[in-house]
C-alpha positions as CSV (number, residue, x, y, z in Angstrom):
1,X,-39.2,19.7,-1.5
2,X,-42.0,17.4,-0.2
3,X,-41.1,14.2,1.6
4,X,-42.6,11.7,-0.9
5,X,-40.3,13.2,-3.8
6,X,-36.6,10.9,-4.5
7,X,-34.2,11.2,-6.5
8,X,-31.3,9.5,-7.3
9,X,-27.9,10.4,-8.9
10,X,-27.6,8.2,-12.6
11,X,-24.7,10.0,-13.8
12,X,-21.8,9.6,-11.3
13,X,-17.6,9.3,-11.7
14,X,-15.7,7.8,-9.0
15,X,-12.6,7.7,-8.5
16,X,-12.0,4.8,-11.5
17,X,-12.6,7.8,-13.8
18,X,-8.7,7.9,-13.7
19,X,-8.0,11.9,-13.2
20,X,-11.1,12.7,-14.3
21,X,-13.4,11.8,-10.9
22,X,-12.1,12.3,-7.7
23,X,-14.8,11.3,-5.2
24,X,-14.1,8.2,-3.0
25,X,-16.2,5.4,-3.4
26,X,-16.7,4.6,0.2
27,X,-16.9,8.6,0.6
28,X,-19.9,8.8,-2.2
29,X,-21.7,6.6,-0.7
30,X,-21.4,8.1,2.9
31,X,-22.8,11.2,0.8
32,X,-25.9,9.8,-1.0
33,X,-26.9,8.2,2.5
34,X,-26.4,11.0,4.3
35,X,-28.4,12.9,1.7
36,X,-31.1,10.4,2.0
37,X,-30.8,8.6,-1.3
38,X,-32.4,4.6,-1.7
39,X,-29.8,4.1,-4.8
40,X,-26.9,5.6,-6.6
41,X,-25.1,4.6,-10.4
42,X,-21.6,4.3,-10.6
43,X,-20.9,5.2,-14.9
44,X,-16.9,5.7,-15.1
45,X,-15.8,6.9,-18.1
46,X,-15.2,3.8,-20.5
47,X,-14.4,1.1,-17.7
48,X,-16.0,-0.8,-15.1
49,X,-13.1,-1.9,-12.7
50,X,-14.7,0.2,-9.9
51,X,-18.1,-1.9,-10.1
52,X,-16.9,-4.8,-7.6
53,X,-15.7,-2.5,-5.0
54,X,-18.4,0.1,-5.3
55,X,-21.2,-2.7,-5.2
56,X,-19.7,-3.9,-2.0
57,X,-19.6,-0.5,-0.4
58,X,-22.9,0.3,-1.5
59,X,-24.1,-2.8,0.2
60,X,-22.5,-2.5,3.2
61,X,-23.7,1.3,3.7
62,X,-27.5,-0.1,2.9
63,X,-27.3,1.5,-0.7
64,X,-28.6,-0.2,-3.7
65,X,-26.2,-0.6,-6.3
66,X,-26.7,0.2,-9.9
67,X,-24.0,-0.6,-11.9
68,X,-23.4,1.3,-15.3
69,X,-20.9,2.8,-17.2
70,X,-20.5,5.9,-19.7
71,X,-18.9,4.3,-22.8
72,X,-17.5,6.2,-25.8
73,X,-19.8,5.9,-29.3
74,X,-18.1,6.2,-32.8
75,X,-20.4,8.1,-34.8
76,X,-19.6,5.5,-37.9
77,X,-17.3,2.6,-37.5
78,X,-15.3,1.6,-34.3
79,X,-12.9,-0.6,-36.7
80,X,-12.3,3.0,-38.3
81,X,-8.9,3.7,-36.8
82,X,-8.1,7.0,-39.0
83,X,-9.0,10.5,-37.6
84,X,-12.0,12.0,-39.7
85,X,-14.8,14.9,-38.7
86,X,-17.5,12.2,-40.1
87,X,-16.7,9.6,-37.4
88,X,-16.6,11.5,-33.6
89,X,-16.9,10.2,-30.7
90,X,-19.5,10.6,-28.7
91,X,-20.7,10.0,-24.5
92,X,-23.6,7.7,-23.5
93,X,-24.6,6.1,-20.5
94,X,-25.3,2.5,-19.9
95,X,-27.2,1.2,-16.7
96,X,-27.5,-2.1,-16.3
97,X,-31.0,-4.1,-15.3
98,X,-30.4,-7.4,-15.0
99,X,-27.6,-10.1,-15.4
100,X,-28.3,-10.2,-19.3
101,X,-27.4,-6.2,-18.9
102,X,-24.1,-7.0,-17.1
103,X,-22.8,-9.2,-19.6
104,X,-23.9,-7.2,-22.9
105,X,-22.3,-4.4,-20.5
106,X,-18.8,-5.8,-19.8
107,X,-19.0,-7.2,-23.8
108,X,-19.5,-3.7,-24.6
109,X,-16.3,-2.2,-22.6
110,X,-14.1,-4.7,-23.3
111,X,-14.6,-4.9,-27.1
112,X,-14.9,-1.4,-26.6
113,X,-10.9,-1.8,-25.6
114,X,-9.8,-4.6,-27.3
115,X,-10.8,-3.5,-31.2
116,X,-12.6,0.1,-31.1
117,X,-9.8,2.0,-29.1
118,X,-8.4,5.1,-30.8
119,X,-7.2,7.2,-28.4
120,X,-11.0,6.0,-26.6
121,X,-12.4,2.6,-26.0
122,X,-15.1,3.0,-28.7
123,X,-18.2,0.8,-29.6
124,X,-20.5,1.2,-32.6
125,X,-23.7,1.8,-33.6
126,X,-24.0,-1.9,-35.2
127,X,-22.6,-3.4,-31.8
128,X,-25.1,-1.4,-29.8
129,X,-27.9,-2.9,-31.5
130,X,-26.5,-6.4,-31.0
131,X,-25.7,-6.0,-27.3
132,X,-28.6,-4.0,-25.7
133,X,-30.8,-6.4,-24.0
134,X,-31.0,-5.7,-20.3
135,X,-29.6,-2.2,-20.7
136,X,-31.2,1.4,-19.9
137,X,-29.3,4.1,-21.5
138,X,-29.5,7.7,-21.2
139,X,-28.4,10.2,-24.0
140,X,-25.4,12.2,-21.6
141,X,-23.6,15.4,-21.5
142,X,-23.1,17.4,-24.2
143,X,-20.8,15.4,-25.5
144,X,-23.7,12.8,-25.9
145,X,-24.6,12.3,-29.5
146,X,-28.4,13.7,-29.4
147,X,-27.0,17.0,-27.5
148,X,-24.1,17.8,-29.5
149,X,-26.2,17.5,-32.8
150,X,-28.7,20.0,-30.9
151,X,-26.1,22.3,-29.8
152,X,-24.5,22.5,-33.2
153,X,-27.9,23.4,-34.7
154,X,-28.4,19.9,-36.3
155,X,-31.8,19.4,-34.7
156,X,-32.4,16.8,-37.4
157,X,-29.6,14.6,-37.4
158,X,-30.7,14.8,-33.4
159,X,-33.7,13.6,-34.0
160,X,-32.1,10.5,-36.2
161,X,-29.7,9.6,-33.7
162,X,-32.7,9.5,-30.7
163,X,-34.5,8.0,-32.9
164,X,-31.9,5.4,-33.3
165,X,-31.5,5.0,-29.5
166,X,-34.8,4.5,-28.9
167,X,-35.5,1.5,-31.4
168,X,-32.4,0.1,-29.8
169,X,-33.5,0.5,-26.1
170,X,-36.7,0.6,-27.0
171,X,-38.4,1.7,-23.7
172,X,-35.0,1.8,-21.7
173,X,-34.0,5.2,-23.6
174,X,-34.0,8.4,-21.8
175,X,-33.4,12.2,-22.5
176,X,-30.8,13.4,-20.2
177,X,-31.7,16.7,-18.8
178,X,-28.9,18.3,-17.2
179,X,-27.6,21.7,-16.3
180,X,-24.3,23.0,-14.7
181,X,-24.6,26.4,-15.0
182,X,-23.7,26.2,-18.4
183,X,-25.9,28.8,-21.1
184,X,-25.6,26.2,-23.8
185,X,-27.4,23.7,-21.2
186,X,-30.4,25.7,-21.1
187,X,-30.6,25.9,-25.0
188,X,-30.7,22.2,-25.4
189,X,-32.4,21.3,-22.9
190,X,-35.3,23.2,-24.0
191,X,-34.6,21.1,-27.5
192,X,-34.7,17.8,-25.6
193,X,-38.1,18.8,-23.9
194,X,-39.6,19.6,-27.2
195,X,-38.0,16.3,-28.9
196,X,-39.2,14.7,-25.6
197,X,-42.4,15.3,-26.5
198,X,-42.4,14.7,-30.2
199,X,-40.8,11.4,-30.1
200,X,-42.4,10.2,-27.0
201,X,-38.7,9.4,-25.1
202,X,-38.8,10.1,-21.7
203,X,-36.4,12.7,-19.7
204,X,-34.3,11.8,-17.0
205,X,-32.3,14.3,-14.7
206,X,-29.2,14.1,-14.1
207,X,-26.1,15.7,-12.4
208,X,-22.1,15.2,-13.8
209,X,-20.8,14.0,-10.6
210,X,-17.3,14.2,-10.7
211,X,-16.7,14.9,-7.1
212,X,-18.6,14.9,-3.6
213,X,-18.7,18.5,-2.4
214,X,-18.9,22.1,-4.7
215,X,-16.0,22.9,-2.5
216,X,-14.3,20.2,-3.8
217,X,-13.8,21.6,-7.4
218,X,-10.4,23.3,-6.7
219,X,-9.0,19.7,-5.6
220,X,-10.7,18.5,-8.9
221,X,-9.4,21.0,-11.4
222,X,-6.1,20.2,-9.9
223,X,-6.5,16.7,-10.7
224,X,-7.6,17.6,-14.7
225,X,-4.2,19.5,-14.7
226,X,-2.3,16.3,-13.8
227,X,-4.4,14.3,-16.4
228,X,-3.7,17.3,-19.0
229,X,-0.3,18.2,-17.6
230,X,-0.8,21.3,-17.3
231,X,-0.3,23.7,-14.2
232,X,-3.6,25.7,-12.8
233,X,-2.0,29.1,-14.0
234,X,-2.5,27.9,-18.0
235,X,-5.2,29.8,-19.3
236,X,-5.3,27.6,-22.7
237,X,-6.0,24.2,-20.9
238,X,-8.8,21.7,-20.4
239,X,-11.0,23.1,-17.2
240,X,-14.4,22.4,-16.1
241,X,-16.8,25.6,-16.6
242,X,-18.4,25.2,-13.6
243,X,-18.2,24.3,-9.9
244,X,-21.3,22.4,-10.0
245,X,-20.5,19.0,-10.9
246,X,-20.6,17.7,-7.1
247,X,-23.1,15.1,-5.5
248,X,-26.1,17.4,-5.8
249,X,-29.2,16.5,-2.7
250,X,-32.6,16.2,-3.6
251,X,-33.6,19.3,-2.8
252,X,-31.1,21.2,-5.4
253,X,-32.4,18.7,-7.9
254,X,-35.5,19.4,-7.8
255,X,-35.1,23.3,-7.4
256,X,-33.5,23.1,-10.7
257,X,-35.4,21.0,-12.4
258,X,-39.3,21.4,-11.1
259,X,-40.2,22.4,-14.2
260,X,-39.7,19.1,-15.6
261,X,-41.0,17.4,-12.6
262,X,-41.2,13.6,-14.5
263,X,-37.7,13.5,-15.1
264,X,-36.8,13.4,-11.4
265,X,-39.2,10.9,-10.6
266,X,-38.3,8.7,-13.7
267,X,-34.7,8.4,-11.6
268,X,-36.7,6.4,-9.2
269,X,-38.5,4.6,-11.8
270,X,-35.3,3.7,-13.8
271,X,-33.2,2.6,-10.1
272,X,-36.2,0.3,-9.6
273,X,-35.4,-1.3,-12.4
274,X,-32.0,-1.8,-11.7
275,X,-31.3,-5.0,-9.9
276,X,-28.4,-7.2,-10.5
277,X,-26.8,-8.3,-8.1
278,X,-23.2,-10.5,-8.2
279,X,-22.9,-13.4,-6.8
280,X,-19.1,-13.9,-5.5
281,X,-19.1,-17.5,-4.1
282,X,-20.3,-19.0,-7.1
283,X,-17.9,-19.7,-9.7
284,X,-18.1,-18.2,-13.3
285,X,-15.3,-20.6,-14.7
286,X,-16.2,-20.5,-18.7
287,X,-16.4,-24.3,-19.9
288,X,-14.1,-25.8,-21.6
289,X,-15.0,-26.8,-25.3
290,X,-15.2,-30.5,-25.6
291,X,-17.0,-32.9,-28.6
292,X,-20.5,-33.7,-28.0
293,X,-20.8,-36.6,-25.6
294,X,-17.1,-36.1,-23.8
295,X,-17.4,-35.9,-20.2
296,X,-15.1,-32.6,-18.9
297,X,-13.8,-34.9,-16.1
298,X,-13.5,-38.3,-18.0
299,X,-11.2,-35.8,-20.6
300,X,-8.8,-34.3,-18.0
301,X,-8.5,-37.9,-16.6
302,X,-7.0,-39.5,-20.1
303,X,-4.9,-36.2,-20.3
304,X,-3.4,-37.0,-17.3
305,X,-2.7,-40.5,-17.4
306,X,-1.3,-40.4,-21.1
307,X,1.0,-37.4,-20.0
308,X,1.7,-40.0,-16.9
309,X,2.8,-42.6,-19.4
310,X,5.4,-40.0,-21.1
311,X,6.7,-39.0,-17.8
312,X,8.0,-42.1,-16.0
313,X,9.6,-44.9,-16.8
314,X,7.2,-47.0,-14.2
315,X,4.3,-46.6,-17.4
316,X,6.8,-47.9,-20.5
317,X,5.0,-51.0,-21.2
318,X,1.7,-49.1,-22.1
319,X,3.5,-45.6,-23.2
320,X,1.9,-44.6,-26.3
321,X,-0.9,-46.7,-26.0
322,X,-4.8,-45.2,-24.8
323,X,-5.8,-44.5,-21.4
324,X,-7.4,-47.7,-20.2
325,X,-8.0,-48.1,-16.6
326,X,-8.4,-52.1,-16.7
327,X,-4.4,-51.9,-17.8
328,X,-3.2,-49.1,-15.5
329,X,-4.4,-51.1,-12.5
330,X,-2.8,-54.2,-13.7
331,X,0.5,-52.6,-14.2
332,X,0.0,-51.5,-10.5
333,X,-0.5,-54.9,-9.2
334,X,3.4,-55.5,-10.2
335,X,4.8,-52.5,-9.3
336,X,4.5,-50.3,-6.2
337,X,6.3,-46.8,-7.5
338,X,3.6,-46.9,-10.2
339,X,0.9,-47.7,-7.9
340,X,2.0,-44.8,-5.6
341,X,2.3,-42.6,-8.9
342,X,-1.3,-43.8,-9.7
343,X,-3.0,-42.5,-6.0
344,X,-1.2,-39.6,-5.9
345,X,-2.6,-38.8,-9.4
346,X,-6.2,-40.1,-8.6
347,X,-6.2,-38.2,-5.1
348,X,-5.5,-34.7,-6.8
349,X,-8.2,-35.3,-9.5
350,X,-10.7,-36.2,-7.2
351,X,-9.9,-32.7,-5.2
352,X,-10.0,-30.9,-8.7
353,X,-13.4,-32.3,-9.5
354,X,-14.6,-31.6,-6.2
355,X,-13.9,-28.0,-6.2
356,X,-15.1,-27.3,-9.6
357,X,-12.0,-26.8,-10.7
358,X,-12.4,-29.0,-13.9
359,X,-12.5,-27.0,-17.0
360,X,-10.1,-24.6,-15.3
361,X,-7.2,-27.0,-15.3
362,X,-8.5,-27.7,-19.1
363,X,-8.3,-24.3,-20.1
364,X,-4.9,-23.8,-18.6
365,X,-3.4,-27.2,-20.3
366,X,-5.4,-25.8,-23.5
367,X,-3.0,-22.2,-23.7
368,X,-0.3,-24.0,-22.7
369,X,0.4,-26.6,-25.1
370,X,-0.5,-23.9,-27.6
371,X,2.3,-21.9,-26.5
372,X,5.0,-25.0,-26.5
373,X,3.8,-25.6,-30.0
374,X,4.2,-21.8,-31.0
375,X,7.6,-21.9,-28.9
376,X,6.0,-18.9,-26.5
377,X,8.2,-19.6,-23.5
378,X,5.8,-20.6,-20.6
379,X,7.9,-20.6,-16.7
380,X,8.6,-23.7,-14.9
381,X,5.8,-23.2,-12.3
382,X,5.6,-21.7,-8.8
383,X,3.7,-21.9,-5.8
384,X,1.0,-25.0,-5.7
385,X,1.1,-25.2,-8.8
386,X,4.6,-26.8,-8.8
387,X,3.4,-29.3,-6.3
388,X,1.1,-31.0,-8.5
389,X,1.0,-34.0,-10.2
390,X,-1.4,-33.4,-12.4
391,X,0.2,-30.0,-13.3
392,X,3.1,-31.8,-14.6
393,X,1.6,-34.6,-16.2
394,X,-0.7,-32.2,-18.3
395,X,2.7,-29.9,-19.3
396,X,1.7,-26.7,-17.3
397,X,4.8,-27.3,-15.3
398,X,8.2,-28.5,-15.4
399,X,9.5,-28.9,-11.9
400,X,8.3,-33.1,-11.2
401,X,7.0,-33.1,-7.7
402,X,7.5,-36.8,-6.8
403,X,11.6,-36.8,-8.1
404,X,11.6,-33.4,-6.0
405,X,9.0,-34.2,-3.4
406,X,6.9,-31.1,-3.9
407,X,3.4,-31.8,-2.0
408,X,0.6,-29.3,-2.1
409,X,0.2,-28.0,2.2
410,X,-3.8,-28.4,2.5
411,X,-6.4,-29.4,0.4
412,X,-7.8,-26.3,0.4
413,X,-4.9,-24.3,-0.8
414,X,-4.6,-27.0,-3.7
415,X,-4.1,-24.9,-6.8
416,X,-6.1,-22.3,-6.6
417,X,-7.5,-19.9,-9.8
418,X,-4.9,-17.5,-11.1
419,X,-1.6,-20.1,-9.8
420,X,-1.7,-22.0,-12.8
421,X,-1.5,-18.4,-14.8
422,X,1.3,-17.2,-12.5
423,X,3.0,-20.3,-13.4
């Protein structure tokens, strides 16, 4: 292999491919770098929980990220929850570009979960086409829609469902070339050249990572068996037909696939396009919905000092009446327990609305007075969270901090994201 010629790996399971990949992140990584790679994909099967921790390690080894998945297609519906030979399921990969790509990405996985699982988290056709911005997407295995039609001899229902893809993804489709030392590989891949061709849809080549090393496919057909539950001595069982699904270098790439010498340099091409990057230290709170005109902060103010009114006795003489801060002040002037009740109150929203932490506390108090009206039990409250004032006076707790003198310890510590849902 010449110097100038790259490649990088688009089709790769980690470990988050639950008994299905067994390479280590962090292990990966080492691998591509070692093999000389600029980039490498991370595409677990159906799921993306491995994205956060693979991004980091990619960074920190001086590897660009590119986040992806390979999702699960229903061939009709994925509201379809009935078995039927006219509605398979089928592989395809998803890479994303940009931050457009990421969230039509995690949209697609989760819906994918939440209302298109049977027995696989399952998207559509229809939801495809509505979530595709930002998105490269390359055809897969065998299992892949375009390749199974081919393999089953259905070269023109093939050429629909490419066709398909690539009015979706317009110029972000690619053919998947890829070959295992699988026969049937061969066969289609000499159908995806020629629809290459006819279609004008690029090629892309790819290897089925499921593990680092080829002598790591005993360890890896162990694993299948504990996914399967099966022992290795079962002839009738699921098995990989090869032991070439490992982290493949460059050079093995391109010895296998110089005949096709644009679909190993369109693996540059597509990682170049790749760049989204998180950003973990800003916060991705989703607003909280408000009429037009309401101030976020104004709003969790008046929520506060109504549910301050209902709560101690101090407040009576303007219980049930608005929030107007002209008369809370004046019934402080009289009385010093409700002037202490209205700092302590004042101090903690001035450190929520410093932080951010606005809408958050408004999204809680949202769930959780739907839950007391739908008599879901909700706990008392714990850590922090039981310490605050404006917890209690919004109903997210129970426990009052000022008749048990519960104080948050530091300012920084005050209430942090994912208390108030422990509470």
């Amino acid at each position: 292999m010449e110097d100038n010629k790259e490649f990088v790996h688009l089709h790769v399971h980690t470990e988050y491919s639950l008994l299905d990949g067994s390479g280590k992140i962090s292990k990966l990584i080492a691998r591509a770098k070692e093999l000389n790679m600029k980039a490498l994909a991370i595409t677990d099967h159906g799921a993306m929980y491995g994205c956060v921790d693979f991004y980091k390690e990619a960074k920190a080894q001086g590897i660009k990220p590119i986040i992806g998945c390979e999702i699960y297609v229903a061939e009709k519906s994925m509201y379809n929850k009935e078995g039927s030979r006219d509605n398979e399921i089928y592989h395809l990969v998803l890479l994303v570009k940009n931050e457009e790509g990421y969230n039509n990405l995690m949209k697609i996985v989760s819906t994918a979960s939440i209302e298109g699982f049977y027995y696989k988290p399952r998207v559509d056709h229809d939801f495809l086409r509505a979530h595709s911005s930002g998105l490269i997407a390359l055809s897969a295995c065998l299992g892949g829609e375009v390749q199974s039609n081919l393999a089953a001899g259905m070269r023109a229902r093939a050429v629909e469902n490419a066709s398909f893809y690539k009015e979706t993804f317009k110029e972000g489709f690619y053919l998947e070339l890829q070959y295992h030392g699988i026969e049937e590989q061969l066969r289609v891949n000499e159908e995806l050249v020629k629809l290459s061709s006819e279609l004008q849809i690029p090629l892309v080549a790819t290897n089925d990572t499921h593990y680092i090393y080829k002598e790591d496919a005993r360890a890896h057909d162990i694993l299948l068996c504990i996914q399967t539950g099966k022992t290795v001595d079962e002839e009738n069982r699921m098995r990989y037909p090869s032991g070439e699904f490992y982290l493949k270098s460059p050079e093995e790439m391109y010895k296998l696939f110089s005949y096709v010498p644009e679909a190993l340099e369109n693996t540059v091409k597509i990682a170049e396009q790749c760049n989204f990057n998180y950003e973990f230290h800003k916060s991705k709170l989703p607003k909280f919905p408000l009429p037009q005109g309401r101030d976020p902060f104004e709003y969790l103010e008046e929520r506060c000092y109504l549910g301050l009114f209902e709560r101690y006795e101090e407040f009576l003489p303007i219980r049930g009446k608005p929030f107007v801060r002209e008369e809370v002040m004046e019934l402080a002037a009289k009385s010093e327990e409700a002037a202490e009740l209205i700092k302590r109150l004042d101090y903690e929203l001035g450190v929520i609305n410093q932080m951010g932490y606005v809408d958050y506390f408004l999204i809680v108090w949202d769930f959780i007075r739907f839950s007391n009206e739908k008599a879901i039990p909700t706990g008392p409250g714990r850590g922090s969270a039981a310490g605050s004032l404006v917890a209690y006076t919004l109903g997210i707790t129970k426990i009052d901090p000022i008749r048990y003198n519960l104080l948050f310890e530091r300012r920084d510590a005050f209430v942090k994201p994912g208390e108030l849902l422990e509470s």
